[in-house]
C-alpha positions as CSV (number, residue, x, y, z in Angstrom):
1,X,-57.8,16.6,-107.8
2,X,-56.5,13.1,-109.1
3,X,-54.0,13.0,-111.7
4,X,-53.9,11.3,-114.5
5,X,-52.0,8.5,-115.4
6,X,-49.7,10.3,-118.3
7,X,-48.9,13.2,-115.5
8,X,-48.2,10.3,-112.7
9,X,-45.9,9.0,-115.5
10,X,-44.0,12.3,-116.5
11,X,-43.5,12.9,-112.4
12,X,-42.0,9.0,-112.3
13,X,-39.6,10.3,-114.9
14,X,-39.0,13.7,-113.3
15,X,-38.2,11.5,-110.3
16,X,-35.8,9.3,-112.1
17,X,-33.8,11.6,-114.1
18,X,-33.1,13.4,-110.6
19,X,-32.0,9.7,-109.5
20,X,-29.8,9.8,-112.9
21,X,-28.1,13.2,-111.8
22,X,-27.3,12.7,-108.4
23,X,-25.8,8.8,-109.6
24,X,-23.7,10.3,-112.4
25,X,-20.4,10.2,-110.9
26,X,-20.9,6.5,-110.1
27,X,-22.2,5.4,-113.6
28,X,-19.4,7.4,-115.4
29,X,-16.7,5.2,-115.7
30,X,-15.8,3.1,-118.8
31,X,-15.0,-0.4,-119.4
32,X,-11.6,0.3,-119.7
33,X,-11.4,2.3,-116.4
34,X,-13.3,-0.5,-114.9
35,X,-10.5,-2.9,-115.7
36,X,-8.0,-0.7,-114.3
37,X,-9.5,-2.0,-111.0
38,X,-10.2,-5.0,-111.5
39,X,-7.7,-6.6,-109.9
40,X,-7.1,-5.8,-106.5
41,X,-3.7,-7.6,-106.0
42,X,-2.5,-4.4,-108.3
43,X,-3.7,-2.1,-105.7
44,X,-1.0,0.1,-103.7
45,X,-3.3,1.1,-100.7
46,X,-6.8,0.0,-99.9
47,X,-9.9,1.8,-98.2
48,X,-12.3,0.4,-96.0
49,X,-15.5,2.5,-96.0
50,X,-18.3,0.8,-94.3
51,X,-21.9,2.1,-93.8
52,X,-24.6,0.9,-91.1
53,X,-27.4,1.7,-93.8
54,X,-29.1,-0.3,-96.5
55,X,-28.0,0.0,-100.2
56,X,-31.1,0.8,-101.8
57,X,-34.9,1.2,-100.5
58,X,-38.1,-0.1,-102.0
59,X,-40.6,2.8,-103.0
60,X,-43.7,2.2,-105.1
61,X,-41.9,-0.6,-107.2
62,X,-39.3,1.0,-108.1
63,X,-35.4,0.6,-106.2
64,X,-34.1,3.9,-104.9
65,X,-30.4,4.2,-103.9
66,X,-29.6,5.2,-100.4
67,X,-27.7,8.5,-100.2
68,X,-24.8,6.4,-98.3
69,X,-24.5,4.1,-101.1
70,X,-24.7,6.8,-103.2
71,X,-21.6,8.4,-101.9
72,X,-19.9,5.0,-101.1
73,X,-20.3,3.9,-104.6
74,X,-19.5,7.8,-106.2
75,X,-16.4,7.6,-104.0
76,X,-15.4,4.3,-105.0
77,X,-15.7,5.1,-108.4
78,X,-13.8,8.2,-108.6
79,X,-10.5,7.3,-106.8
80,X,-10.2,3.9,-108.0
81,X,-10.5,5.5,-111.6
82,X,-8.4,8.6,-110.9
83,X,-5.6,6.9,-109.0
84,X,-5.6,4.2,-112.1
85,X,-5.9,1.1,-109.8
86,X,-3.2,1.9,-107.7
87,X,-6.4,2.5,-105.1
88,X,-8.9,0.2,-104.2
89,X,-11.9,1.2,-101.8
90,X,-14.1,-1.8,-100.6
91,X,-17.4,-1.2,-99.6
92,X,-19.5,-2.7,-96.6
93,X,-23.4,-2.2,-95.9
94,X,-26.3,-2.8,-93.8
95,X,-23.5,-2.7,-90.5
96,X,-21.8,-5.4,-91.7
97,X,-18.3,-4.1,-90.0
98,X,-20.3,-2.9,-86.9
99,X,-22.9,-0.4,-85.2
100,X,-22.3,3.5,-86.0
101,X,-20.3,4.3,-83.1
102,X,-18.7,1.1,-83.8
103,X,-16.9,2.0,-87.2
104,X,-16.2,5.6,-86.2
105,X,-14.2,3.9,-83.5
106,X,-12.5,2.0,-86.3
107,X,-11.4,4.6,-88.0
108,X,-10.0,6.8,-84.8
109,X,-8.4,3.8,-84.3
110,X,-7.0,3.4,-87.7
111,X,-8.1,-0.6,-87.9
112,X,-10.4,0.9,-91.3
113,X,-9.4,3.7,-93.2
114,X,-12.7,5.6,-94.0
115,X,-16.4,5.5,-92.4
116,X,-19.4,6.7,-92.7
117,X,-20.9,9.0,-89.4
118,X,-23.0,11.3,-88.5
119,X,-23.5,13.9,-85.7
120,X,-24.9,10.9,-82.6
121,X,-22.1,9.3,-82.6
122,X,-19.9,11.9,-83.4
123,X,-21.2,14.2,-80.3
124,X,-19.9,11.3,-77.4
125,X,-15.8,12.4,-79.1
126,X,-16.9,16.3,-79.8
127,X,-20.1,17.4,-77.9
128,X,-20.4,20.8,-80.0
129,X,-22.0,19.1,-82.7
130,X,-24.8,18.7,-81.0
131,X,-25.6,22.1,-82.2
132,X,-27.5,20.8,-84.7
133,X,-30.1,19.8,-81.8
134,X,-31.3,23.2,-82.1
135,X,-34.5,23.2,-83.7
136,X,-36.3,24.9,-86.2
137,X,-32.7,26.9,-87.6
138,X,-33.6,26.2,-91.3
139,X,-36.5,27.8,-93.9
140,X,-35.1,25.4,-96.6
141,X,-31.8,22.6,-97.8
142,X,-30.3,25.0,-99.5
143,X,-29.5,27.2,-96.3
144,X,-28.7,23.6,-94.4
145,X,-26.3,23.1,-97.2
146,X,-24.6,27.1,-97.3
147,X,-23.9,26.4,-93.8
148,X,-22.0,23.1,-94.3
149,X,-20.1,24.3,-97.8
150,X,-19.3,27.3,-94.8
151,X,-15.7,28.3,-93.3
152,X,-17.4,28.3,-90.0
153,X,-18.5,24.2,-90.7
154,X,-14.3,24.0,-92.0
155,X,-13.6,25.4,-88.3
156,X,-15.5,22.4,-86.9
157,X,-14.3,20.0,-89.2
158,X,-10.7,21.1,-88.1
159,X,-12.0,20.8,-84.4
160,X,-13.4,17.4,-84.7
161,X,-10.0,16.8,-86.6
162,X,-7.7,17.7,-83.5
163,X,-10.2,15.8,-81.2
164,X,-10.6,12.5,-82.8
165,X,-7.9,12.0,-85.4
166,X,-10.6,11.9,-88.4
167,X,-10.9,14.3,-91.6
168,X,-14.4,14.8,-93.0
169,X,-14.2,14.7,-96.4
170,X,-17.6,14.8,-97.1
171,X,-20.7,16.5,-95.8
172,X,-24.4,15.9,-96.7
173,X,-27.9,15.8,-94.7
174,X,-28.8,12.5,-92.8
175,X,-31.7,11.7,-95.0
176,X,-33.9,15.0,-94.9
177,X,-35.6,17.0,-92.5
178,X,-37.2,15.2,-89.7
179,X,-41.1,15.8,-89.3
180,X,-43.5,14.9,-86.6
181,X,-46.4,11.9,-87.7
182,X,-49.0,10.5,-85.4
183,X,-52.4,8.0,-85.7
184,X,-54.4,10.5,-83.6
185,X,-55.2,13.3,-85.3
186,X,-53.8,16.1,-87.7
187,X,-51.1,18.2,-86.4
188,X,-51.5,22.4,-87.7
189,X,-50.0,24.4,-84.9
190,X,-47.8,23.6,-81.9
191,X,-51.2,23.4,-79.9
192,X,-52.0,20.3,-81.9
193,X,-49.3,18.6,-79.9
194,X,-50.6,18.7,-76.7
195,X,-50.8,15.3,-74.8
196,X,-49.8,13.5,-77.5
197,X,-47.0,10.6,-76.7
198,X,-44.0,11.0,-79.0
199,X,-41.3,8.8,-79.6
200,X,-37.9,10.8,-79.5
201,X,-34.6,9.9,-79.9
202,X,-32.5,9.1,-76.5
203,X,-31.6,12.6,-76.2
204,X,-31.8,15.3,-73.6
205,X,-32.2,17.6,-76.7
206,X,-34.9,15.9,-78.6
207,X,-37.0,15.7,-74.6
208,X,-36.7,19.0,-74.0
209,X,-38.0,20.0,-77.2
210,X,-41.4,18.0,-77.5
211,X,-41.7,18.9,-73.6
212,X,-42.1,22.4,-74.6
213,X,-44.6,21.7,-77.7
214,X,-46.4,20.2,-74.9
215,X,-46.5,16.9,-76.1
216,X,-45.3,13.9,-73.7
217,X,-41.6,12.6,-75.1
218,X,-40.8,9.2,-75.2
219,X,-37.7,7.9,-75.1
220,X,-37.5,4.1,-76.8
221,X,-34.5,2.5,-79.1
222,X,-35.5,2.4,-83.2
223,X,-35.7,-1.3,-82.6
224,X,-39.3,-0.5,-80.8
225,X,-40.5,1.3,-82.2
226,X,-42.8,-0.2,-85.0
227,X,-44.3,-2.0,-82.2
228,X,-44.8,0.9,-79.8
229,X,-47.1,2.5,-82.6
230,X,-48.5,-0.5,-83.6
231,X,-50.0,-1.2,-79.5
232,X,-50.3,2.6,-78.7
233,X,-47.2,2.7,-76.4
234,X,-46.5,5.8,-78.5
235,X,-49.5,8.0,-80.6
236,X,-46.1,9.4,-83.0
237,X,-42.8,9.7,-83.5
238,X,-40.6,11.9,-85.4
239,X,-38.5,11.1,-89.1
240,X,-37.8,11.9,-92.7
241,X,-40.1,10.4,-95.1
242,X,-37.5,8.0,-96.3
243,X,-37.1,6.5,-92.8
244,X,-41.1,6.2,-92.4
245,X,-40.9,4.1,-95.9
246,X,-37.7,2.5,-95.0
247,X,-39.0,1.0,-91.8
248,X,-43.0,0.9,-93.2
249,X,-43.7,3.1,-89.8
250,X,-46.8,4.6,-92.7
251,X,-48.1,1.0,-92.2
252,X,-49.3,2.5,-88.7
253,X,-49.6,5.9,-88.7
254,X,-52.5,8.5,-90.4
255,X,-51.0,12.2,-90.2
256,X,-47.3,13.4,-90.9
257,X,-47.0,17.1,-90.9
258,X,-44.0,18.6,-92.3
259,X,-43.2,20.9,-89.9
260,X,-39.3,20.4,-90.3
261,X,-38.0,20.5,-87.0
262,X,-34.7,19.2,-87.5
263,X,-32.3,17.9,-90.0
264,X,-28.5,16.8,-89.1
265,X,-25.5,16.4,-90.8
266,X,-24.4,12.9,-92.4
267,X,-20.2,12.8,-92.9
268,X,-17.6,10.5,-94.8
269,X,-14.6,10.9,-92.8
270,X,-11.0,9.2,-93.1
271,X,-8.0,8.8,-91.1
272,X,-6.7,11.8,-90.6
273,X,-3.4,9.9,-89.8
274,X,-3.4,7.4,-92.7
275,X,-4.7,10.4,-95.3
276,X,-1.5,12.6,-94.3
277,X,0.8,9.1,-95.1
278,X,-0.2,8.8,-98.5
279,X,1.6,10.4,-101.4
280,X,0.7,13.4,-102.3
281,X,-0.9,12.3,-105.6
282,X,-3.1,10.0,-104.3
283,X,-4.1,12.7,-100.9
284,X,-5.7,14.7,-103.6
285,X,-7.4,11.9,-104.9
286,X,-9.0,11.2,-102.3
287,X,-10.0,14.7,-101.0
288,X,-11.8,15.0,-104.5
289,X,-13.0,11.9,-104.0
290,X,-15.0,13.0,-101.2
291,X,-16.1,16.2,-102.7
292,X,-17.6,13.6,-105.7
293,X,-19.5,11.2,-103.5
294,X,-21.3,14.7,-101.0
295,X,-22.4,15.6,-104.4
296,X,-24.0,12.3,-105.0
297,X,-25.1,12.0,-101.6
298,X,-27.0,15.4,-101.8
299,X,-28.8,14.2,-105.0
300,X,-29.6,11.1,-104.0
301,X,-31.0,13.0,-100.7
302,X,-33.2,15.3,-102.3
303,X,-34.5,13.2,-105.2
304,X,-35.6,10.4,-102.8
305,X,-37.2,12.8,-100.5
306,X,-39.4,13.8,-103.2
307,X,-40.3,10.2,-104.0
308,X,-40.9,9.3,-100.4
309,X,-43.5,11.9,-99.8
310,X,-45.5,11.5,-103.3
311,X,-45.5,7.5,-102.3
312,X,-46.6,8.3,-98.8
313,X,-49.1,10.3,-100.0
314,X,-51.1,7.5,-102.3
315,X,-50.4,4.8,-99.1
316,X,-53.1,6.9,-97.5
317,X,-51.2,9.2,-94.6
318,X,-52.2,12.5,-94.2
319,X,-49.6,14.9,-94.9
320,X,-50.2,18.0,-94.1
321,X,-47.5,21.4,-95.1
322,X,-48.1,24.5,-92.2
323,X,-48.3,27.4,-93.2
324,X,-46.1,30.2,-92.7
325,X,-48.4,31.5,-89.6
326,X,-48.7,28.3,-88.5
327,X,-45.0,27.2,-88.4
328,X,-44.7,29.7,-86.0
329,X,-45.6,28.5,-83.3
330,X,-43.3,25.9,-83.6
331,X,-40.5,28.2,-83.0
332,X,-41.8,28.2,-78.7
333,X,-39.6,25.1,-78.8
334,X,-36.2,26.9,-80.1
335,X,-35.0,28.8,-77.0
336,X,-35.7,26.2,-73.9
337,X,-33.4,23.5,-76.0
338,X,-30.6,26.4,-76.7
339,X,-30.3,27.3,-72.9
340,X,-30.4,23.5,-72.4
341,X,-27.1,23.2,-75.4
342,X,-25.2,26.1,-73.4
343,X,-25.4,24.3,-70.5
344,X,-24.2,21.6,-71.6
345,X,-21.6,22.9,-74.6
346,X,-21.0,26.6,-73.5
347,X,-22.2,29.8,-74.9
348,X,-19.9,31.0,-77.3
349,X,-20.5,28.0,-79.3
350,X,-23.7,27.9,-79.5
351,X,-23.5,31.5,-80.4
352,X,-21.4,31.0,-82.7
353,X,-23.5,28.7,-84.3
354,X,-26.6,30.8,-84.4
355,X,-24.5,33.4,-86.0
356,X,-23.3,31.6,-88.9
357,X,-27.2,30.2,-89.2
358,X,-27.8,33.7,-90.2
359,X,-24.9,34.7,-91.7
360,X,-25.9,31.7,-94.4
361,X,-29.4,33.0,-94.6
362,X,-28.4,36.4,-95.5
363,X,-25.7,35.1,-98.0
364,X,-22.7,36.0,-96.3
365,X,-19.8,33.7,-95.0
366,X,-20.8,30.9,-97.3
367,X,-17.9,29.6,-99.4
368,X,-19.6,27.2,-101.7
369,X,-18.1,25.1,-104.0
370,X,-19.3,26.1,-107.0
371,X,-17.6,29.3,-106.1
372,X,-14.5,27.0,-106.4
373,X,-12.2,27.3,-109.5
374,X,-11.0,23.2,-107.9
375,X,-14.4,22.2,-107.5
376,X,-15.5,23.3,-111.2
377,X,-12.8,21.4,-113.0
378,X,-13.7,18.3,-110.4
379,X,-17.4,18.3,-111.5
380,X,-16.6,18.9,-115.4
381,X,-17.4,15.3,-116.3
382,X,-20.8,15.4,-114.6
383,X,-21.8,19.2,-116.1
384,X,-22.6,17.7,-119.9
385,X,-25.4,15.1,-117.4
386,X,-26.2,17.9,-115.9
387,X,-27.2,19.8,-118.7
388,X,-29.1,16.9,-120.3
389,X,-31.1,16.3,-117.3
390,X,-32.2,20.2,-117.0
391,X,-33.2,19.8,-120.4
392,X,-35.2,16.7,-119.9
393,X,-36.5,18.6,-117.0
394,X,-37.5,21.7,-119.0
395,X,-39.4,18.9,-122.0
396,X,-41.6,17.4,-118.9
397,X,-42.1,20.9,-117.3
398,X,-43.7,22.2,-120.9
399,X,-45.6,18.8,-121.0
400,X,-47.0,19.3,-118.0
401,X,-48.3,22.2,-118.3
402,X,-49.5,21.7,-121.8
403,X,-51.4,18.6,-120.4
404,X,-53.1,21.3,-117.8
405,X,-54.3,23.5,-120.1
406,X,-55.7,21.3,-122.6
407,X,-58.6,20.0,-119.7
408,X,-58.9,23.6,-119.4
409,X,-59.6,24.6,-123.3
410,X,-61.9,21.2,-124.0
411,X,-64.1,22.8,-121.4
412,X,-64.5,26.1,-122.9
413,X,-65.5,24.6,-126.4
């Protein structure tokens, strides 16, 4: 059933006032905190934090942030404001500093202050985050997210601390779950996959697990991959919906079923080094800071995901949601890629890891932040947007489904 265009128009607005909530911390400063920092000759210390992504994406018309820029610019925002100018944080884009392992190298180094990462390049300085290689761990974000707001994730944090001289400050998801899209046919069960050729990342992981589903892994660099769908190198290949717009991989592909095989952590990380210098004023500032811009991030995340799929949708692919029988089998793919990890990591790790997987989906070991009397008085500014936009939210619901029923009663007269 089509919709019409006054329900197409109160989902566009659903869709932005999410884009409203998860920007509030950037849009909430004032002119006169703006001229506080102004002038960067004023400015006691100053921040590099670069990004290798794009600052916003084209979807159906409209400009969506990216969820790095989002938490670059929330970031910015907040410590420049809260430390009164006497911080400035300067943002680069679109790799202008460098590759990813590139600036994370940078900031081990010390030569920027801050970066952007994520769990690739992090895994060639700390291999046991390549736990989140195992597939198929999470029913939903919200257990993804209870597992990184977790003291077990603060453990690994601390690790990756000790091993590489950075502090995450910030933890989000790397631009939603990954799902599996191809130009041959439409994908139910694991069955589906047989024979089909499937671009995968370069990772002894990622093989192992479309070897098991019985499709044929190919291993090719991003760069080629457009093309090796576009002259059958490769029937699929396997990403968030915001990466298959991003890179217009919909342009040549007919099926994308969302069977969620993976989705990996995205970080803002500092200096551990250069953080512990500052005063202790401006440490704080910066820790909040981070806390700020992963709550931006995760907006910006979830909102565009949404978007993505709805816009995918009316470009003509095929998306197609298993059901819960059918996710199932699936999970034949979980166990070969764990014995391959323990190999390669150990086994306590990895059952560690599993552990606090379900220790989050039963609602135990998750420290959250919302459960934080620090974290309440942090996000106090944004609440009153918050607030708004649930009440926005609750006007479109009611108009919705006010515009559902009223089909529905014209036909009974």
């Amino acid at each position: 059933m089509k919709m019409s265009k006054k329900m197409t128009a109160l989902l566009a607005v659903l869709m932005f006032s999410l884009q409203i909530f998860c920007t509030v911390p950037v849009m909430a400063s004032t002119a006169e905190e703006t001229d506080k920092t102004s002038n960067s000759e004023e400015a006691e210390y100053t921040i590099k934090l670069p990004s290798i992504s794009v600052e916003y994406t084209s979807v159906g018309g409209e400009q969506i942030i990216n969820f790095n820029y989002a938490a670059q610019l929330a970031f910015k925002n907040y410590v420049e404001t809260e430390s009164s100018g006497r911080m400035k944080v300067e943002l680069y884009t679109n790799g202008a500093l460098g590759s990813g392992p590139e600036i994370l190298l940078q900031c081990m180094q010390g030569v920027n202050e801050a970066t952007t990462t994520g769990e690739a390049d992090l895994s060639s300085y700390y291999p046991e985050i390549q736990i989140f290689s195992i597939p198929y761990c999470y029913n939903n974000r919200t257990e993804f997210y209870n597992l990184l707001d977790s003291d077990y994730m603060q453990s690994i944090y601390d690790g990756i601390a000790q091993k590489t001289g950075i502090r995450i400050i910030a933890a989000f998801d790397n631009g939603g779950f990954r799902n599996i899209s191809n130009s041959k046919r439409k994908i139910k069960t694991a069955d589906d996959l047989k024979g089909l050729k499937i671009r995968c990342m370069q990772s002894s992981a990622h093989v192992y697990l479309f070897e098991t589903l019985k499709a044929v892994p190919t291993s090719l660099a991003f760069s080629e991959l457009y093309s090796a769908l576009q002259t059958g190198v490769v029937d699929g290949q396997e990403n968030a919906p915001m990466v298959m717009l991003d890179n217009s991989i919909y342009e040549v592909q007919d099926y994308y079923t969302l069977d969620g095989h993976l989705i990996s952590p995205a970080y803002i990380a500092v200096n551990e080094k250069w953080l512990n210098d500052l005063p202790e004023e401006l440490k704080k500032i910066v820790l909040d800071g981070g806390k700020i811009c992963e709550t931006a991030a995760r907006g910006a995340i979830t909102s565009g995901e949404m978007l993505a799929l709805d816009v995918l949708k009316n470009a003509g692919v095929d998306i197609y949601a298993p059901t819960v029988e059918e996710k199932e089998t699936f999970q034949i793919a979980k166990e070969p890629v764990i014995e391959w990890l323990t190999g390669e990591i150990g086994k306590e790790p990895v059952d560690t890891y599993l552990d606090a997987v379900e220790n989050v989906k039963k609602g135990e070991d998750v420290e959250t932040k919302a459960k934080s009397g620090e974290s309440e008085s942090l996000l106090s500014g944004s609440f009153v947007y918050l607030i708004i936009i649930i009440i926005l939210l609750l006007v479109i619901v009611i108009l919705i489904i006010k515009m559902v029923k009223k089909p529905a009663t014209e036909e009974k007269k």
